[in-house]
C-alpha positions, -999 to 999 in steps of 0.1 A, spaced: -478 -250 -725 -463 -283 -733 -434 -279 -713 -461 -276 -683 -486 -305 -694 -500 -326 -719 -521 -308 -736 -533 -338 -757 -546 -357 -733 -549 -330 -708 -579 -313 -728 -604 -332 -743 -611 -308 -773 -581 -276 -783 -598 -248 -808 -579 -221 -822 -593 -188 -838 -576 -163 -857 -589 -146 -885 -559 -146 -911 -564 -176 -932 -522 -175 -938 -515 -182 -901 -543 -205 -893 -527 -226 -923 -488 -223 -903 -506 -232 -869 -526 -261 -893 -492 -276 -904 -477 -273 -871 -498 -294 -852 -503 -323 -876 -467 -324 -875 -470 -329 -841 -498 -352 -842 -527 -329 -822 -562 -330 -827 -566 -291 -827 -598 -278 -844 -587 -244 -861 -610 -221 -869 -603 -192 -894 -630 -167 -880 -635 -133 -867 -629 -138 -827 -662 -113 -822 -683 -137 -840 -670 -173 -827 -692 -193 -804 -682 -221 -790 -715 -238 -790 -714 -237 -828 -682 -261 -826 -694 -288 -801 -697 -321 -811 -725 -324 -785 -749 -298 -763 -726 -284 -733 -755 -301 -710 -747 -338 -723 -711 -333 -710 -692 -347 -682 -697 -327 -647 -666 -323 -631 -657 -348 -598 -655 -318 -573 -678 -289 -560 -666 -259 -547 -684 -235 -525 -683 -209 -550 -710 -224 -576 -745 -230 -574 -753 -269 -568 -773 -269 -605 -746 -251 -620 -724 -273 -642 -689 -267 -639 -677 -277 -671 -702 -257 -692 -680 -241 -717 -640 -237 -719 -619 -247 -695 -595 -219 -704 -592 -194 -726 -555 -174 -734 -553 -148 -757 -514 -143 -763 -503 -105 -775 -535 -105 -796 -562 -83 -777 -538 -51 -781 -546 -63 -820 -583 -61 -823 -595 -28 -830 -632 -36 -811 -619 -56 -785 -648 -49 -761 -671 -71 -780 -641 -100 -777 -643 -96 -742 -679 -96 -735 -681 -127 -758 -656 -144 -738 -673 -142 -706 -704 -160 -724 -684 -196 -730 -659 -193 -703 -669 -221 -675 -677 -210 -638 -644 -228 -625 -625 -219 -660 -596 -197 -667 -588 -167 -688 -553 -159 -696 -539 -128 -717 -505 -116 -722 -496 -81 -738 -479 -53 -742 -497 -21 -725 -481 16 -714 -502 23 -685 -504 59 -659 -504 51 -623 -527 80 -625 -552 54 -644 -555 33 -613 -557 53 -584 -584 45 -568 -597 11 -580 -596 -16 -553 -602 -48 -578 -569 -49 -597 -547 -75 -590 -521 -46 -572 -510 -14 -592 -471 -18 -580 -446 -16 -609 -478 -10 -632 -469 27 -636 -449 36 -674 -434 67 -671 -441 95 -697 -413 89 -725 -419 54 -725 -454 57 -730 -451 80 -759 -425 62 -776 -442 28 -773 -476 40 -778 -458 55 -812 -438 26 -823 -468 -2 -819 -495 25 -839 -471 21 -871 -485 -18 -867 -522 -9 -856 -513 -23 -823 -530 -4 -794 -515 -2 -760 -540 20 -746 -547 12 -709 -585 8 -716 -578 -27 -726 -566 -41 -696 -588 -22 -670 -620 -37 -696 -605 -73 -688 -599 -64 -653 -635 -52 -650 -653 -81 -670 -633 -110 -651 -625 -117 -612 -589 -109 -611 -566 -144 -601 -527 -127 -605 -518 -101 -626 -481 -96 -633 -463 -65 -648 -430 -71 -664 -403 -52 -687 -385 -73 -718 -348 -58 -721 -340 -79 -747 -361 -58 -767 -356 -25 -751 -375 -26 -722 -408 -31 -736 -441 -29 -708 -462 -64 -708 -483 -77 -686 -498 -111 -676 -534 -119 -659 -552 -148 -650 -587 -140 -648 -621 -159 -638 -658 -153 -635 -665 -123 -612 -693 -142 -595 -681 -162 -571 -711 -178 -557 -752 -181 -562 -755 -166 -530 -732 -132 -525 -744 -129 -490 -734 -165 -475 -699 -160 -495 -698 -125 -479 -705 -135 -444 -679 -167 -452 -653 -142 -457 -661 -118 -427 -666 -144 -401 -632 -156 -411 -618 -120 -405 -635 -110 -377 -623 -115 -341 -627 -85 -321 -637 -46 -330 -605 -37 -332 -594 -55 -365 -631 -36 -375 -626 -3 -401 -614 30 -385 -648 44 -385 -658 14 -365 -667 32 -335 -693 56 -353 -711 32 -373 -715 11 -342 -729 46 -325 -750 45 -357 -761 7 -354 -773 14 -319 -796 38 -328 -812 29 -358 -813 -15 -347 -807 -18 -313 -774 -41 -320 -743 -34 -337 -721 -55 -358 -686 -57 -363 -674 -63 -402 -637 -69 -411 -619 -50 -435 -624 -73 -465 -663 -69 -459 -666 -35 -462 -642 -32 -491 -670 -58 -509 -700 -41 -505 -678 -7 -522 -675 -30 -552 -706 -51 -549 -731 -17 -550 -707 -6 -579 -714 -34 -603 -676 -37 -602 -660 -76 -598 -643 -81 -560 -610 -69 -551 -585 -95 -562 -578 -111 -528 -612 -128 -530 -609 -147 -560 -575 -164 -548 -572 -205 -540 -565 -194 -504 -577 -167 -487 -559 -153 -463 -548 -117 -474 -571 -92 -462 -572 -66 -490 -554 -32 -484 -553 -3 -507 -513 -4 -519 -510 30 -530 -518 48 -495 -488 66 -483 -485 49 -453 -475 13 -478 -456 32 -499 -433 48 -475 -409 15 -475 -401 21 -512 -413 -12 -521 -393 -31 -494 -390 -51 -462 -375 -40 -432 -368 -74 -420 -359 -104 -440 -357 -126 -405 -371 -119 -369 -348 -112 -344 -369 -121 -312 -368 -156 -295 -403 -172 -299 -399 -197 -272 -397 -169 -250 -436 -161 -258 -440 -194 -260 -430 -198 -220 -446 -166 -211 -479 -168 -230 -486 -206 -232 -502 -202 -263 -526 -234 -270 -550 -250 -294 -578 -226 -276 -562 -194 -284 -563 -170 -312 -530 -151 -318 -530 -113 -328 -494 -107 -336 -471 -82 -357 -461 -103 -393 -421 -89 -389 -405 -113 -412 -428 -145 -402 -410 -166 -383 -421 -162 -350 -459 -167 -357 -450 -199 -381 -433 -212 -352 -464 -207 -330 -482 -222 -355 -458 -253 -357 -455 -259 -318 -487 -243 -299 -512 -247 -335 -536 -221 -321 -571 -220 -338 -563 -191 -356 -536 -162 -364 -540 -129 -376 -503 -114 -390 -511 -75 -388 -477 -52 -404 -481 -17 -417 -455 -23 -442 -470 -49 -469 -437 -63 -478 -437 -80 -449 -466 -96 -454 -455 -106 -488 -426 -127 -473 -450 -148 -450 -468 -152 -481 -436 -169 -497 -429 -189 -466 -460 -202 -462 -464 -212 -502 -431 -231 -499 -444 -248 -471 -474 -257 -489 -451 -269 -527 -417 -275 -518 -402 -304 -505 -380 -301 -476 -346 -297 -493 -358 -268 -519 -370 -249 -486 -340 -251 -467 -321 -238 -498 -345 -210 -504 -349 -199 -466 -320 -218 -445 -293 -208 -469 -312 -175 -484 -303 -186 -521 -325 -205 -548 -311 -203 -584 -342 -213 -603 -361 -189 -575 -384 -170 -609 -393 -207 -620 -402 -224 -593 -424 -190 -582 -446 -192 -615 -446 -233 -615 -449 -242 -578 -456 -209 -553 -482 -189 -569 -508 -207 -567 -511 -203 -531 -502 -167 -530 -520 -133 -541 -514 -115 -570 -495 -86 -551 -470 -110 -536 -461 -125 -571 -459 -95 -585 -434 -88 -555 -416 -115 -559 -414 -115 -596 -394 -80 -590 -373 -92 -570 -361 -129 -579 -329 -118 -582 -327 -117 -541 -324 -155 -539 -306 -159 -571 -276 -134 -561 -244 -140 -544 -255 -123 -511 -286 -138 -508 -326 -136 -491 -304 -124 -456 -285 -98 -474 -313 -81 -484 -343 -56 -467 -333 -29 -441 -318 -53 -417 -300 -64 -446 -280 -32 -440 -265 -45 -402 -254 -75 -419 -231 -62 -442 -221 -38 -416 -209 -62 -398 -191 -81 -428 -175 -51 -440 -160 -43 -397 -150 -78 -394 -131 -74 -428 -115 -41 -421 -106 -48 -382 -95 -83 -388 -115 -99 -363 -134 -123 -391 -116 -151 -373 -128 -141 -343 -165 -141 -353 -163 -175 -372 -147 -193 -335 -176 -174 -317 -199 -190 -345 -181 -221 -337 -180 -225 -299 -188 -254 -281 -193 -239 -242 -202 -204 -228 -172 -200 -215 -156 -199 -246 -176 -176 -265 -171 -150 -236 -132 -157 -236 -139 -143 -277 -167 -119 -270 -144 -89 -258 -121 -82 -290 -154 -87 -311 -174 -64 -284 -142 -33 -288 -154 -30 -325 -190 -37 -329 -201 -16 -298 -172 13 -300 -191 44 -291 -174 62 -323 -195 35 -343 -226 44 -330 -222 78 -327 -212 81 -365 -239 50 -374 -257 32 -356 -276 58 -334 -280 78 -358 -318 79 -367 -318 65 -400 -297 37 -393 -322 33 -361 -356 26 -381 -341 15 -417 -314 -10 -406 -323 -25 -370 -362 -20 -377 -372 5 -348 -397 28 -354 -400 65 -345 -423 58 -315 -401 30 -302 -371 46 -307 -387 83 -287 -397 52 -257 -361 37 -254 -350 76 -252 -375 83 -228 -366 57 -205 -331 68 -207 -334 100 -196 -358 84 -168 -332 57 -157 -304 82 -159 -326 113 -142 -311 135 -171 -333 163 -181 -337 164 -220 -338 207 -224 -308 208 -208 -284 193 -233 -290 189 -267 -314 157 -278 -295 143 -311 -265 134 -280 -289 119 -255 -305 101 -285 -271 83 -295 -263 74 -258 -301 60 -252 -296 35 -285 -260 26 -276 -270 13 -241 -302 -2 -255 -278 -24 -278 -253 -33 -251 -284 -42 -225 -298 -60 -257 -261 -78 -270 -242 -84 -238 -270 -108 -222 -271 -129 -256 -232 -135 -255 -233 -145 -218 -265 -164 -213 -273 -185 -245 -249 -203 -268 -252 -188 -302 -237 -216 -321 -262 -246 -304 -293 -220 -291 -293 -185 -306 -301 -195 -345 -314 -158 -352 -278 -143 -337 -261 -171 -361 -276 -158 -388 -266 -119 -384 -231 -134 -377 -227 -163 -409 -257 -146 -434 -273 -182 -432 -288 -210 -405 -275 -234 -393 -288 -274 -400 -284 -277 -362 
């Protein structure tokens, strides 16, 4: 913690608890060696209260200097601890709900609680439960839970899963990490950051608070939206529209359970979604697209998007509705993607907007590569992102910190290697580097043809490219687009679909789709001065121009 802050001055009191008198005297000799005032106190953890300790009454104590919406106005935010951490000790204590209980007593209204263990832990155990801070990664397969479970009894340690879902269910759920230490064999920890589950004196105003920013029209209203406004009608006279992150409170609120995790973060934007459904978990834990491939001026020109207007757009891989955001600043954006990935990467870019000075985000998203990415994402980003999105991110650090890099990576990761690994084996890496290069049209079209003979050779996209894998996993078009761009095919070309067989009409449909899409890029913009998304499929990287 001292690497972070200084805790010295940054606290104005530091207690310890253990209950064996041998280590209390280690941690005694340690800090007057370093000089801290730290009370230690040799005690059963069940039994400590922090009251008993204070030099004065909690209500003679400063208030803090700011008010948050969350708290009642007679509530004083510094009534008890400021934070409390419990590090690999809660798996230790043999009646660890009464620990937890008594934490929640001294624990402030704006403080934090901190633990760090091992666990094993069933994805079976957490099906269902919409408060958690995200269940990906959490799973331990059968083995490892048996040998671990085995190895830490010899010790009296228990790794039961029942001690993490009791702090998950006592506290309001901030992040909540799951990791592995190879070092030691792959052992399961986990990390959460946990506060009071009541969030203000008045559930109902916070509730509305969160729905009205939510809400903009009945369709972003639950599935069933339709009959409980039937319902409404009936019974009141007037329906209402609730968002998603309404309903999903009033499940937890009328089951004395704390709010699902996405309520309890510093910003507010993720709408919570249940992260086991198969429809999330059909992209493998992945993004399609790790950069947008569409031109945003063009919606810009077309839609005149203004300071009036509220944008409803797909979240892709960000860009384009950062860049409305940026240019037209409409009142308000909702990002909508099936695949919650995605929506973990706007999370990043907008976090690094909000921490990083200019030079770290160019590195991390102009060049794709960050070496200290798993630093600066616990020190710097999560604070402004949800616990899911760390817990991404955490998994996958090693995207920035690789050779290949952010652009590399993700389904349309898969067309940009392609294209490396063509350019290598046909020679024309020369070719693409002057195209890269070029200073006029007219000499990017004089390059384009020797480049077009390999990327857009029919037996490439016969063998690859149209194939249908290659069609949704690597270029990002799904099923139902790719059956339109067929259909339209065999509109445009009058062909009739029974008489010939589909998987051949398919791969002519996708080929001419990506020479109608390709061949108007090459003539009509420059892609080294005006086409940055085309630079980037072409280098792995942006350009500073």
């Amino acid at each position: 913690m001292q690497a972070y802050l200084d805790v010295p001055s940054f606290f104005s009191a530091v207690y310890l608890v253990d209950l064996s008198p041998s280590l209390c005297e280690v941690a005694r000799k340690r800090f007057v060696r370093l000089g801290w005032n730290v009370k230690i106190v040799c005690q059963d953890a069940r039994t400590f209260r922090l009251e008993d300790h204070l030099e004065e009454p909690w209500n003679n104590r400063a208030t803090a200097s700011t008010t948050s919406f969350y708290l009642p106005n007679d509530v004083n935010p510094r009534c008890g601890a400021d934070l409390i951490t419990m590090s690999y000790s809660l798996s230790m204590i043999p009646d660890y709900y009464s620990v937890v209980d008594s934490i929640t007593e001294f624990l402030s209204p704006m403080g934090v609680v901190g633990v760090v263990d091992f666990y094993v832990q069933s994805i079976v155990e957490t099906a269902g439960r919409n408060y958690i801070g995200g269940s990906f990664n959490r799973h331990v397969n059968w083995l490892s839970r048996v040998i671990w479970r085995s190895w830490f009894d010899c010790d009296r340690v228990g790794l039961e899963g029942a001690r993490r879902d009791y702090l998950e269910y006592r506290f309001g759920t901030l992040k909540s990490f799951d990791e592995r230490n190879y070092l030691l064999g792959g052992i399961p920890y986990y990390i959460f950051l946990g506060t009071r589950r009541q969030l203000s004196s008045s559930p109902t105003d916070f509730l509305e608070r969160v729905d009205a920013s939510c809400t903009e029209s009945p369709y972003l209203s639950p599935r069933q939206h339709r009959v409980e406004m039937s319902l409404a009608v009936e019974s009141a006279g007037s329906a209402e529209i609730r968002s998603k992150a309404y309903q999903s409170a009033i499940v937890n609120l009328s089951s004395n359970l704390p709010l699902p995790s996405t309520f309890y973060q510093n910003h507010q934007r993720r709408i919570y979604y249940n992260d086991l459904l198969k429809k999330h978990t059909q992209f493998n834990n992945d993004y399609l697209y790790a950069f947008t491939w569409e031109d945003p001026r063009v919606d810009q020109r077309l839609l005149k998007i203004s300071d009036d207007d509220t944008v409803l757009c797909l979240t892709s891989a960000g860009d384009n509705l950062l860049d409305y955001l940026v240019s037209a600043n409409p009142k308000r954006i909702h990002a909508v993607d099936l695949n919650p990935n995605q929506n973990h990467l706007l999370e990043l870019k907008i976090a690094a907007f909000q921490a990083l000075p200019y030079a770290d985000f160019w590195k991390m998203f102009g060049e794709g590569k960050y070496p200290s990415f798993r630093q600066v994402l616990l020190t710097k980003l999560s604070p402004y992102m949800t616990s899911q999105a760390c817990q991404f991110w955490l998994s996958h650090s090693g995207r920035f910190t690789s050779s290949r890099g952010l652009y590399e990576t993700g389904g349309s990761g898969h067309a940009i290697r392609l294209i490396r690994w063509l350019s290598w084996v046909s020679g024309i890496s020369s070719e693409l580097r002057r195209l890269c290069k070029a200073k006029t049209l007219n000499e990017q079209r004089e390059i384009w043809p020797r480049i077009r003979r390999i990327l857009m050779s029919r037996a490439l996209h016969w063998a690859v490219i149209g194939t249908e894998w290659w069609v949704w996993k690597a270029a990002g078009v799904p099923p139902a687009q790719r059956q339109m761009i067929l259909a339209d095919h065999l509109d445009t070309e009058n062909l009739n679909p029974l008489g010939r067989h589909l998987s051949d009409a398919t791969g002519e449909a996708m080929w001419e789709y990506i020479v109608n899409t390709l061949e108007p890029v090459v003539r009509d913009t420059l892609v080294s001065e005006d086409n940055f998304y085309y630079l980037l499929t072409l280098k792995g990287s942006y350009s500073r121009r």
